[in-house]
N, C-alpha and C positions, 0 to 999 in steps of 0.2 A: 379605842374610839370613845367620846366623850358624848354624851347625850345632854350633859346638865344644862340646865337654863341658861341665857346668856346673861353676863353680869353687864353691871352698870361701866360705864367707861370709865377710863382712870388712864395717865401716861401712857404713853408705851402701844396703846391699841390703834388699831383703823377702825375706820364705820364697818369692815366687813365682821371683827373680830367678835362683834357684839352677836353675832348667829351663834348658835351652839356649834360646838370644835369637834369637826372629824373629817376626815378624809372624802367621804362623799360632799361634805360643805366645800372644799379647797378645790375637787376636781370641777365642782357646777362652776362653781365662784372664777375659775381661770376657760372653763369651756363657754361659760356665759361672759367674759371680758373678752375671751377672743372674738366669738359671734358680735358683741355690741359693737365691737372696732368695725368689724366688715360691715355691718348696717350704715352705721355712722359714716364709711367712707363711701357708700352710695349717695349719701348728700354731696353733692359735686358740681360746681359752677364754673363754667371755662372762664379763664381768666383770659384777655386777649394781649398776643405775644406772650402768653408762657405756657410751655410743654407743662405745668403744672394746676391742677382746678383746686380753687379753692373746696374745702372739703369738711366733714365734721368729725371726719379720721382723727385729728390731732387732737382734739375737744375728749372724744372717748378713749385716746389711751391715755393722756394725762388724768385724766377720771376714773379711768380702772386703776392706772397707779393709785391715785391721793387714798381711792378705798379700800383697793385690798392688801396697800402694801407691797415693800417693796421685792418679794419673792414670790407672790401669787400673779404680780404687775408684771413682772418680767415672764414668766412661766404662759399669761394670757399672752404677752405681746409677738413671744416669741413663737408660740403659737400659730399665730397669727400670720406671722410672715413665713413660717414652714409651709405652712397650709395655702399661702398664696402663691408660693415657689411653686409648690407642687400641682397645684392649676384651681385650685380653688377661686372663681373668679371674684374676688370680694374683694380688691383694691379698689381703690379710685376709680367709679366711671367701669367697676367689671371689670376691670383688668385683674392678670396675673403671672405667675413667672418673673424673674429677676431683670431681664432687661430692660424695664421700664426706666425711665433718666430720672423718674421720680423715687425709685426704688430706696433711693441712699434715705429716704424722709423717713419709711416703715422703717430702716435697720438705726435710725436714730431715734423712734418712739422708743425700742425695745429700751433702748438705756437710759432714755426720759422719764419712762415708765416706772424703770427698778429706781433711780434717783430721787422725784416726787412720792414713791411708796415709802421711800427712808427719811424724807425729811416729814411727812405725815404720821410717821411713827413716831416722830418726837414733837409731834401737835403742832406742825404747821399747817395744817389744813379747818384750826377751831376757829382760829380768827379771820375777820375779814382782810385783812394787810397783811397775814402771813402769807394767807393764802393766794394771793396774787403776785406774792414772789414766788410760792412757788412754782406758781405757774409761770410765770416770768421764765426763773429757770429751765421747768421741762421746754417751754418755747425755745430758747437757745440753746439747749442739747440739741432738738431734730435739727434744728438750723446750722447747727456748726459740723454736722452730720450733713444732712441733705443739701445745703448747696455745695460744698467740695462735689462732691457726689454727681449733683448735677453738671457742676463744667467739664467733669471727667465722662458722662457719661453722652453727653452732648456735645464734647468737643467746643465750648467756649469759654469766653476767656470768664478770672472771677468777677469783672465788675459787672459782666454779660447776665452770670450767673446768681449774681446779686438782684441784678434787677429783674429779673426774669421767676426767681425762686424765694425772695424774700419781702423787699419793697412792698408788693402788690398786695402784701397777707397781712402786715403791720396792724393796719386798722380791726379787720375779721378778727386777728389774735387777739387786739386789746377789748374787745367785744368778748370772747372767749372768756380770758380770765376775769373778766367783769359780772359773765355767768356763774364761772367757779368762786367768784369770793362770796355771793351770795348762798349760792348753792351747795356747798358741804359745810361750812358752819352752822347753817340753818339747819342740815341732819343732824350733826350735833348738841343741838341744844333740843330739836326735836327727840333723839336718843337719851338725853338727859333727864327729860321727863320722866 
């Protein structure tokens, strides 16, 4: 375990990497990215006609990924979704357990998560234009994830599931990553101080 000071940023880090490096850091840093998921997905707004509420679920684990990266992002996410199986009520709206027709969206953050924590490794997350692709990106991970997910788990068709699981979020998402490009560059140039 490492105690020393945090260095200054340089290639290759996330904003979490700038904490001093140990083991107790990695376990807070994935137990506090799981808990932020499950706060964040009690923001929840019924959308009408969709088994789906708009949420700030999505917003927090592409946020845990861009900061801690992509093996502490995955480790929260998946977290996350164990803990929800196992009845943990902190999905969407207090839900938990696997059956939910929204469920496939949590098992596509996990890999949105790990994927935005590896393009943030390599400093997409300093600029304002990187970083709304890649948020862009983690958007279309859980989406190419969650609505399969949804027509299969609701029995309708994909344009059903289209409209029902994707459509109605477009706007909220582009508001989302509109947050994120201001908001982690701004860390880092804050950290750069």
């Amino acid at each position: 375990m490492s105690t020393a000071a945090a260095t200054p940023a340089h290639p290759g880090q996330v904003l979490a990497d700038l904490l001093p490096a140990s083991r107790v850091r990695d376990v807070a840093l994935v137990l506090g990215g799981a808990a932020l998921t499950g706060l964040a997905a009690q923001i929840a707004v019924p959308v009408p006609g969709s088994p789906v509420p708009v949420t700030g679920q999505t917003f927090a684990a592409l946020l845990v990924g861009t900061s801690l990266g992509a093996r502490r992002g995955f480790l929260s996410l998946a977290l996350y979704a164990v803990a929800g199986v196992a009845g943990v009520p902190w999905f969407a709206e207090g839900a938990s357990g696997a059956t939910a027709v929204s469920f496939g969206y949590v098992l596509g953050m996990i890999l949105a998560s790990t994927v935005v924590g590896a393009l943030a490794r390599r400093g997409a997350d300093r600029g304002v234009w990187r970083m709304a692709g890649t948020m862009l990106v983690g958007e279309a991970i859980i989406y190419a994830v969650g609505v399969p997910y949804l027509a299969y788990a609701a029995d309708i068709s994909a344009s059903a599931a289209i409209a029902a699981g994707l459509t109605p979020f477009l706007i909220g998402d582009a508001l989302k990553a509109a947050l994120a490009m201001g908001l982690l560059p701004a860390a880092w140039k804050f950290a750069d101080r």
